[in-house]
C-alpha positions as a printed Julia matrix, in Angstrom:
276×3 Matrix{Float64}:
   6.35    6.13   -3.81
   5.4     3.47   -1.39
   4.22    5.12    1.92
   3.77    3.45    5.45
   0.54    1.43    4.73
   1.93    0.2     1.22
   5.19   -1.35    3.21
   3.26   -2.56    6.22
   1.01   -4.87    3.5
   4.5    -6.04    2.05
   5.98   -6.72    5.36
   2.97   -9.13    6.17
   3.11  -10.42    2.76
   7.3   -11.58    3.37
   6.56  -12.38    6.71
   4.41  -16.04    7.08
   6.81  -16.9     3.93
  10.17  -15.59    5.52
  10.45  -15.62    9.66
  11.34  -18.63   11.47
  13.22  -19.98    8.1
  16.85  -20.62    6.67
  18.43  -18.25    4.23
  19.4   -21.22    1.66
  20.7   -18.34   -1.58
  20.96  -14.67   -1.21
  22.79  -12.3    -4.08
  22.18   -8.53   -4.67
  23.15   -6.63   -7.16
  26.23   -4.52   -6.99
  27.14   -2.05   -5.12
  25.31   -3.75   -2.61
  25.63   -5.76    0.44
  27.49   -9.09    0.75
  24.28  -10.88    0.59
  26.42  -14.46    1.37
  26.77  -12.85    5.29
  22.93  -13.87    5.38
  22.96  -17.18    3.62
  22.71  -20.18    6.35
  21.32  -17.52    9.02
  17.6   -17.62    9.93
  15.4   -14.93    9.29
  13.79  -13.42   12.79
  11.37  -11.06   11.87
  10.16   -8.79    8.64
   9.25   -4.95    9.81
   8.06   -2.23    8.25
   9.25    1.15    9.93
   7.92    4.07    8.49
   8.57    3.64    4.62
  11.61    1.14    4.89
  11.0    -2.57    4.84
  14.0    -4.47    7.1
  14.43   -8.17    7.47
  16.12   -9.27   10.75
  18.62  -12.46   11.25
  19.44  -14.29   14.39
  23.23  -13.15   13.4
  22.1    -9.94   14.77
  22.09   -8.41   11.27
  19.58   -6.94    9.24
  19.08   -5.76    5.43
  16.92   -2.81    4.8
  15.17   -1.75    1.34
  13.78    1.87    0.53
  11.93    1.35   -2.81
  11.82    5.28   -3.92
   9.02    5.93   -6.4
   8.83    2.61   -8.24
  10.44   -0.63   -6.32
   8.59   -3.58   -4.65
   8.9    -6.9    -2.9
   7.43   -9.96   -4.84
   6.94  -13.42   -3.27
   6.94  -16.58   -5.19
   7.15  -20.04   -5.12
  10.37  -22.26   -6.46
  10.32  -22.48   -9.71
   7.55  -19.85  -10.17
   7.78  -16.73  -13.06
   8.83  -13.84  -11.86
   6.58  -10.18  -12.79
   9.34   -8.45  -13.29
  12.62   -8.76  -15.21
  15.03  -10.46  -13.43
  17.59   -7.23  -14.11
  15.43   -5.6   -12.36
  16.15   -7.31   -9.17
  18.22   -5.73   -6.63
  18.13   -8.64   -4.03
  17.0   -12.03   -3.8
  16.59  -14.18   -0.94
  15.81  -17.89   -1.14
  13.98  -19.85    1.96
  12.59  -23.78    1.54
   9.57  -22.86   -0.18
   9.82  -19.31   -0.88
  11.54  -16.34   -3.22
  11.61  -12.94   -2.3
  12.52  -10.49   -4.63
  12.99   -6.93   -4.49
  12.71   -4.92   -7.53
  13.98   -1.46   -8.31
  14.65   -0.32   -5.1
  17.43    2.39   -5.17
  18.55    1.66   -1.48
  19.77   -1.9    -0.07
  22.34   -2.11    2.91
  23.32   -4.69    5.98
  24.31   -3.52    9.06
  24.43   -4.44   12.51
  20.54   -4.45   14.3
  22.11   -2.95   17.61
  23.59    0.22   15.48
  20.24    1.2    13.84
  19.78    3.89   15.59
  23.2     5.28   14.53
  22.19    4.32   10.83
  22.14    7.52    8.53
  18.83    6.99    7.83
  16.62    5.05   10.24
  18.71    7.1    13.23
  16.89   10.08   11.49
  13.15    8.57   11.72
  10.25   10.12   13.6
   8.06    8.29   15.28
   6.37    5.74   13.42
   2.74    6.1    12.69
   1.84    1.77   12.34
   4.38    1.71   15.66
   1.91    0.6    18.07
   4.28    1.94   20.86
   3.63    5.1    18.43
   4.37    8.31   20.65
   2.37   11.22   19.13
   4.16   13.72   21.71
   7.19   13.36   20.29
   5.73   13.67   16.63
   4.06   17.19   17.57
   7.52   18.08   19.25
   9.08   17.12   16.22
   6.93   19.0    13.92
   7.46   22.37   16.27
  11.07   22.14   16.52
  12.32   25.95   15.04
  13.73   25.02   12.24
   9.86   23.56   10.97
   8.33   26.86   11.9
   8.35   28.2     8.46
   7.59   25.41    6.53
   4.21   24.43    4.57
   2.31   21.69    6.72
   1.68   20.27    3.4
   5.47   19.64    3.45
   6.27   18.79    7.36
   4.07   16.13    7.13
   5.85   14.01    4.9
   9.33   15.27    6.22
  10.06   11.39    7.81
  12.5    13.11   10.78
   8.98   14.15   12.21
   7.18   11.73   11.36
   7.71    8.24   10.04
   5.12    7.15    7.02
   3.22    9.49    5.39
   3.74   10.25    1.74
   2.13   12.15   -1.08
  -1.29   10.75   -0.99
  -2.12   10.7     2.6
  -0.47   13.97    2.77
  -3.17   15.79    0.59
  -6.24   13.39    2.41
  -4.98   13.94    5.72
  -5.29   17.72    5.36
  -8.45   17.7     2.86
 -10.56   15.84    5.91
  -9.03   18.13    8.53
  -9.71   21.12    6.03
  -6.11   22.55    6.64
  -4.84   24.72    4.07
  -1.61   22.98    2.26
   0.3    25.74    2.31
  -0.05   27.17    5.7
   3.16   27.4     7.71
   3.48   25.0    10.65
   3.81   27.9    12.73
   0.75   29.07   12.13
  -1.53   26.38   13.62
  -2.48   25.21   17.37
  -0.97   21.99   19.31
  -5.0    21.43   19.04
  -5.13   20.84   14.73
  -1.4    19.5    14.62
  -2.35   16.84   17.46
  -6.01   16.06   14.8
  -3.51   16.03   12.16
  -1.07   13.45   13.83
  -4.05   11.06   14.81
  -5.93   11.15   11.78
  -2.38    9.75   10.09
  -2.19    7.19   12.37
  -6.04    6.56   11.81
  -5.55    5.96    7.89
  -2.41    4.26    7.72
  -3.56    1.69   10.43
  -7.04    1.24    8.61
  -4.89    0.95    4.93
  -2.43   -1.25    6.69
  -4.28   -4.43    6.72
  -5.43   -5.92    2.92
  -7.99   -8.22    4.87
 -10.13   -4.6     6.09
  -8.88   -2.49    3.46
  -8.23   -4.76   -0.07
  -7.53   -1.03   -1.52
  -6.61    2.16   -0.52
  -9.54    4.35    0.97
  -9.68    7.38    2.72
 -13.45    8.47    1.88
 -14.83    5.61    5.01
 -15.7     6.6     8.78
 -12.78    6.04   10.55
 -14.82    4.71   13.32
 -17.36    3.08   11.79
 -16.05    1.83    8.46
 -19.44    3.28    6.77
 -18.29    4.56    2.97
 -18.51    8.81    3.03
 -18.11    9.45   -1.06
 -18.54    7.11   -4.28
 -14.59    7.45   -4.78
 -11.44    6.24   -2.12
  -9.86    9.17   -2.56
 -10.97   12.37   -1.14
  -8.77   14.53   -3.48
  -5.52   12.42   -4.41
  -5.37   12.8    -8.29
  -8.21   14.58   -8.94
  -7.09   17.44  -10.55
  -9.93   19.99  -11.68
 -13.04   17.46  -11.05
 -15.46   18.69   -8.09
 -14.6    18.18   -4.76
 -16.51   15.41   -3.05
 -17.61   18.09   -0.65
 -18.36   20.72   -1.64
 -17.94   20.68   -5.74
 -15.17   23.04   -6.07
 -12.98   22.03   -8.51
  -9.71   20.3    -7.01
  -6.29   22.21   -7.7
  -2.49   20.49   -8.04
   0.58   22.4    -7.02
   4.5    21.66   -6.51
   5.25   22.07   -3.43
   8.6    21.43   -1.64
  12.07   23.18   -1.55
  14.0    20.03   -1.57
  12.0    17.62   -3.84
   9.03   18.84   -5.02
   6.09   16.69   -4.5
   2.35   17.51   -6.31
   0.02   18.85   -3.75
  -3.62   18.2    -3.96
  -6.5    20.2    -2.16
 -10.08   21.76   -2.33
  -9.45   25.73   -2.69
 -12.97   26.05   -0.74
 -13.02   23.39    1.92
  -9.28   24.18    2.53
  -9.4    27.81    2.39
  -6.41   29.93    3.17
  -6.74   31.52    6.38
  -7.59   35.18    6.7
  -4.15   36.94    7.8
């Protein structure tokens, strides 16, 4: 599944192609929105907010994709091939000059840009992590609230209500370079390692946010200095039963997750469970 850094690439990708230009065609696939309310508007702005890409008009509306485990937005030229099959498209939108299509994405709405924050979803939203105005305060509220007190930290961190971008991958490097335990209970640990926790997310996704810094994911890099830490970029992302770049311990997998069950990567030795 695309995660914050994957839709902040895509947004700058639409964005010198889209914003400041004339919607000329528009269709999406049904059910779907009425993609003609966009045709003849001009698009404002392209934003990526957390992991949901949303494309602003001056009509004051605004379409917003969530591309699940497997959609993505292409760009092309008039005329152009597309990557994909075109049944695979859920919406296309047509500027002098440019096509963007999204593929595969299992969400697609329009609604009003002054009700977003009554929209089922993005009303939900933590903060979000490539916000600049990002507010980690209310993230480590967020994450304390009660009804998180129980759950894994492995899971809270990608639970978007607390906080808006991480996914599976920089869920297991976040806590492999903080060497928390996956499965610890949020209760369990300080304001002190949740606030290190909330900054080195915002650290990552910022540093993978950019293709011009970061042409692929990397985690394994000084945060500060840029200066390369292992041979691989991942710390311990897919690397089920090789050594850890630490330490040497082979990495372990797990499902973890009540709702949707996500595979959970970590070093048993460098993430150690705490002693009770």
């Amino acid at each position: 599944m695309p995660e914050g850094d994957s839709l902040a690439r895509m947004a700058g990708m639409l964005r010198p192609a889209l914003a400041g230009r004339v919607v000329t065609a528009a269709r999406a696939r049904a059910p779907g929105p009425r993609a003609s309310l966009v045709v003849g508007r001009t698009i404002v702005d392209v934003l990526a907010t957390g992991k949901h890409l949303r494309i602003q008009l001056d009509s004051g509306l605004e379409l917003r994709t969530h591309l699940g485990m497997h959609g993505t937005w292409h760009r092309y030229r008039p005329g152009e091939p597309w990557r994909r099959p075109a049944a695979r498209a859920v919406l296309v939108i047509e500027v002098p000059g440019a096509v963007a299509v999204c593929f595969d994405a299992p969400s697609v709405d329009l609604y009003e840009t002054r009700a977003a924050a009554l929209h089922p979803v993005l009303g939900r939203l933590g903060p979000n992590l490539l916000d600049p105005a990002f507010d980690p305060a209310e993230a480590l509220r967020r994450l304390r609230l009660p009804k998180r007190a129980a759950v894994e930290i492995g899971a809270a961190l990608i639970d978007q209500r607390a906080l808006a971008g991480v996914g599976n991958v920089f869920k297991s490097e976040i806590l492999f370079i903080e060497r928390i335990n996956p499965f610890v209970p949020v209760a369990q640990l300080d304001d002190a390692t949740l606030g290190r926790l909330i900054e080195t997310a915002r650290r990552l996704l910022v540093s993978n946010a950019d293709p011009r810094t970061s042409p692929q994911r990397q985690t394994t890099r000084d945060l500060r200095t840029g200066a390369p830490l292992a041979a691989g970029p991942l710390w311990v992302y897919g690397r089920t039963g090789r050594a850890c770049r630490r330490c040497g311990t082979p990495v372990r997998a797990a499902k973890q997750g009540a709702d949707l069950p996500r595979t959970t990567y970590w070093c048993p030795s460098c993430q150690a469970e705490p002693r009770a």
